[in-house]
N, C-alpha and C positions, 0 to 999 in steps of 0.2 A: 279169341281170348276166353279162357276157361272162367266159369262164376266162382266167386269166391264164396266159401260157406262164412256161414255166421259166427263160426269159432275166430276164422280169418281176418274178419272184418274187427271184430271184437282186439283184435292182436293188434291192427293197422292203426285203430282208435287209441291204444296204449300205445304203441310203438316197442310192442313186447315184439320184434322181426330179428333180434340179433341170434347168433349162433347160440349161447346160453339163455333159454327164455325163462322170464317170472314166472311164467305158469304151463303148466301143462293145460293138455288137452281136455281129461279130463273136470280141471279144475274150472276151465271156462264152460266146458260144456254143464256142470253142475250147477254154473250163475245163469245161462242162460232157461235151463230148465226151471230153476227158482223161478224166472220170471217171466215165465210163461213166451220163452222163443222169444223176446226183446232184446234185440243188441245194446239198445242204447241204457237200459239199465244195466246187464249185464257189462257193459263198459264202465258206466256210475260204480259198479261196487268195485271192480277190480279197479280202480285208480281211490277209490277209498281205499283200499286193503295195501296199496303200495305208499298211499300218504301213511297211513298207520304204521307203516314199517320205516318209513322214517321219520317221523315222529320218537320213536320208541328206538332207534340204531343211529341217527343221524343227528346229531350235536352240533352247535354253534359252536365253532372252535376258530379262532385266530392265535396265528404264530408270525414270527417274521416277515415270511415271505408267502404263506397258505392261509386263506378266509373261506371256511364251508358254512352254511348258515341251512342245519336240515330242518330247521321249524316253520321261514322263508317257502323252502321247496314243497315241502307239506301242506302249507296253505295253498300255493299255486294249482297242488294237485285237487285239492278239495276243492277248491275253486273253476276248476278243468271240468273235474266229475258233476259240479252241479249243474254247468249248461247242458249233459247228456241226460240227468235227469231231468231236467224242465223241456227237453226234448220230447225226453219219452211220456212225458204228461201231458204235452200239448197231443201228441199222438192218441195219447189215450183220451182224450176229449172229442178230439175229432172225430175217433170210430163210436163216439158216445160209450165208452167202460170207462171204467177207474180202476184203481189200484189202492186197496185201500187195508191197512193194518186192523184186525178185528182181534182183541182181546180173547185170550180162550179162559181165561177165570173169570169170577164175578169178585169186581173189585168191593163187596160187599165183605165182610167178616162174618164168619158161619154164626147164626143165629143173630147176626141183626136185624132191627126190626126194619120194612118197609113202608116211610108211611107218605100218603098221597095226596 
């Protein structure tokens, strides 16, 4: 049985395997680069970016005989994506790293004062 690449796995995670996929190759390989070769985030964002899309396409609509409920599905999916991300943070504890958002401005206003 042949290994499956990280793109692959990333795809299994989503259930991106149908004939028309969400995302290209590319697009996964870009998430998983962002975060440094981690599946399991790069799983996290692409199922945010597919909750986002329905969020933003998918409408609670009832008629007759049809009930869609995309704001429902959208939480499900955000709710999917965060046990990958608490995956990937346990991971990152275990090998002793983090992942951690550092600000590139100084949230200070130019010429305020610093005082100590």
């Amino acid at each position: 049985m042949a290994e499956l690449t990280d793109v692959e796995i990333v795809r299994l995670n989503i259930t991106d395997i149908a004939a028309e996929q969400l995302f290209t190759d590319d697009q996964l390989s870009a998430w998983l680069a962002q975060y440094g070769g981690s599946v399991n985030r790069a799983t996290y964002r692409a199922l945010i970016t597919i909750a986002t899309s329905e969020v933003l396409l998918g409408k609670k609509i009832r008629t007759q005989d049809l009930s869609t409920d995309g704001p429902a599905v959208a939480a499900e999916l955000r709710a999917l994506a965060a046990t990958y991300k608490a995956e990937a943070d346990d991971e990152d504890a275990a090998a002793g790293s983090f992942f951690e958002v550092v600000p590139l401005f100084d949230p200070k206003p130019e010429g305020a004062e610093y005082r100590w």
